[in-house]
Structure formats: C-alpha cells, structure tokens
N, C-alpha and C positions, 0 to 999 in steps of 0.2 A: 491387471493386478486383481488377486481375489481377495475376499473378504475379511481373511486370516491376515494378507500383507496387508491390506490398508489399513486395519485395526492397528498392527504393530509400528508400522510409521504415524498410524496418529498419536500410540503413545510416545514415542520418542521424541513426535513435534511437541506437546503438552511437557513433557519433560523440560526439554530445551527452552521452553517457552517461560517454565515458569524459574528455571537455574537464572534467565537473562534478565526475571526480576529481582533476584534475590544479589548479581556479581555481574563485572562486566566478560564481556564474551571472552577477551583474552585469558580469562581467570581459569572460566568451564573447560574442564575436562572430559573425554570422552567417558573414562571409568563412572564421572558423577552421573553425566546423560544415561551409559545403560542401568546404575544403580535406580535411579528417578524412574525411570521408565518397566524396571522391571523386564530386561531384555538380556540376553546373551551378548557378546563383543561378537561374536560371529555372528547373528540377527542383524546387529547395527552394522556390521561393515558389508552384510549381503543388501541391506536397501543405501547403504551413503560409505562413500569411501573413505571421507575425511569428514571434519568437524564443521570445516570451510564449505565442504558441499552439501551438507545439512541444513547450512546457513539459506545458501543459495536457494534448493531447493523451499524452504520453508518460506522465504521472501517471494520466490516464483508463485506458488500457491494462492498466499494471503494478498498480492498485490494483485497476480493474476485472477482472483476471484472476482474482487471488489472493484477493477476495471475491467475488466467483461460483464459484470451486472449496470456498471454504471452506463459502457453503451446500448443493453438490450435494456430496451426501456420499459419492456414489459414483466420485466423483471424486477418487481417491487419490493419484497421481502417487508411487505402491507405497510408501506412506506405513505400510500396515498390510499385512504379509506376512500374517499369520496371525489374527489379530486383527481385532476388526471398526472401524467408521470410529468415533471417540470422540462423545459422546452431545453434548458443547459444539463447539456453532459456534466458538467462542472460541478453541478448544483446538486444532480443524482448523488455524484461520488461522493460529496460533502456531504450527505446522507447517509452513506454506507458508513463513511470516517465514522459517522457518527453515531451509529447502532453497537460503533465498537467491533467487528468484528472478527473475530479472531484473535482480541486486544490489541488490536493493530494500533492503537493511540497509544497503548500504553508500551508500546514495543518502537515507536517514533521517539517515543518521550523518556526511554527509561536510559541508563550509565552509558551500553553501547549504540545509544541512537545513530551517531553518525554511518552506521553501517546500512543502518535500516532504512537511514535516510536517504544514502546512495542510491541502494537499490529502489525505494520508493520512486525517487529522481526518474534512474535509467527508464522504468516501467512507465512513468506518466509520457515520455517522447514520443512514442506509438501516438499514443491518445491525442496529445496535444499537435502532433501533424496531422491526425486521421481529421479532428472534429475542428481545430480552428484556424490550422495554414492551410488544406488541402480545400475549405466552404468556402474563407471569407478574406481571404490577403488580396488586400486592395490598394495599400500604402505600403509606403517602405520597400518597393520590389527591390533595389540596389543591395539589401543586407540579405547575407547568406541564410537560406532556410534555415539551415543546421544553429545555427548562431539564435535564430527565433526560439527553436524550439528547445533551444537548453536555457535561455532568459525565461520564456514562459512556463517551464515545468522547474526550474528553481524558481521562480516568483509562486508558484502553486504551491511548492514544498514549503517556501518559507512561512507564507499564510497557514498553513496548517497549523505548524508549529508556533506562527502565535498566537494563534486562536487554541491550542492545546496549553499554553503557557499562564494564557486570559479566563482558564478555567472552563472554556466553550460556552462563553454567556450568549454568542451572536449564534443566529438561526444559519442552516445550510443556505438560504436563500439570502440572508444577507449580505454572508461573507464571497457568495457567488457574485453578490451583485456589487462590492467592494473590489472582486478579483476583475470582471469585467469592466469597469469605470478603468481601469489601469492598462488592462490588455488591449482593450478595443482599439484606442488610440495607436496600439502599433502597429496594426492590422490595419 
C-alpha cells in the first residue's frame, strides 16, 4: 500500500472512529463515514467493501497492533524508562490498554462495545494459547484446550472492562497480578 492509500484509510478509520463515539455502529452510515472523512463513495469501496469490513479491518489493525507489541518485548513504546520490559505478556498488553492506543478503551467502552469486544475476545486466543497453554498447562489436562482458551481470553476481556468501568484506578501490574492469582490455578 503506498502512502496516498494508507493516508486515505486512516482517514476513513479516524472518521469511523470518531461517528462510533458520537451513535452506535448500527446507526453509522456509509454516506456519514465518507462525509467525515472527506473521501469519495468510490475511494471507500476501493479500500473496504462494506461497513462490516471496515469494522473488521479497523479491529484487525488496533488489536493487531497492541498484541504483536505486547509479545515483542522489546517493544516498549518508552513504557519502561529504566526498568526492564515486565516478565507477563499480560502485564505489557495492560500497558498498551492503557496508553490508549488507538482509543482502543474508549472503543471497548463506548454504545457499540459488544462488537469490539468480540473481536477483542477472538484476537486475545492467539495470545492466550501461544503464551500460557502452550508454556505452562500442568493441571487440568482432562478439559479441552479450546474450552481454556475462550475461559481465559473472556476472563481477560471481562477484567479490562472492569477496570475501564473502575475508572483505571489499578496499575497494569496490578490487574496482571489479579488476572494471574485466578488463571494460575487453572493451569
């Protein structure tokens, strides 16, 4: 993608982003999105076909980002001045949550959450086999993988959301170390 396209689909994300704080996604219209964005109907149907794969794509992106930084740990976004990167994956991503990135909290939290929070969901399963059924399953081998890993990535999704609900008074470290005291035991 060259420079020209990726400018024009970030205004159309920026657009979209900001229709989804203003109405819920069922409301937004394609016409508002290219008005907002300042794009042609033909521009937006040459990068997304439908409103639904705008969606998709824009969730691909922001979760995609924030869990690919969360596993390269050298990937700090100066998260650790002095200090080194923390030893839980968990703990990074709770980090990212929480620089805001993208307003990804605020796109968790806002009219059409439950959308964002699926796809949040879907994207955290990767993570949650790669980094704590595929290191440290040591209990419980009778219950199906798959079964763990949609407990443990809805158990992550829900703690976000009450720590987004709690105003975000608890530290990434804390709420890591809340989420592990619960998960450990299944593993």
């Amino acid at each position: 993608m060259d420079r020209r396209q990726r400018k024009t689909r970030s205004a159309i994300f920026q657009a979209f982003r900001a229709l989804l704080a203003e109405k819920s996604y069922s409301r937004i219209t394609v016409q508002e999105i290219i008005d907002r964005a300042d794009v042609g109907r033909t521009t937006f149907y040459a990068h997304f076909e439908t409103k639904d794969e705008l969606l998709r794509a824009m969730c691909e992106e922001l979760f995609g980002h924030i869990l690919s930084s969360a596993l390269d740990c050298t990937h700090t976004h100066g998260l650790y001045s002095d200090t080194s990167a923390p030893e839980s994956v968990f703990c990074h991503l709770l980090q990212h949550l929480q620089e805001n990135d993208g307003h990804i909290l605020d796109l968790l939290s806002c009219e059409s959450s439950e959308i964002f929070l699926r796809y949040f969901k879907d994207s955290l399963s990767g993570l949650v086999q790669s980094q704590l059924l595929a290191r440290s399953r040591r209990v419980n081998r009778d219950l199906p993988e798959d079964f763990l890993v949609n407990h443990i990535a809805g158990s992550f999704v829900e703690m976000v959301l009450w720590w987004i609900r709690g105003h975000r008074r608890q530290t990434p470290q804390e709420l890591d170390r809340y989420f592990r005291a619960v998960i450990d035991p299944v593993l």
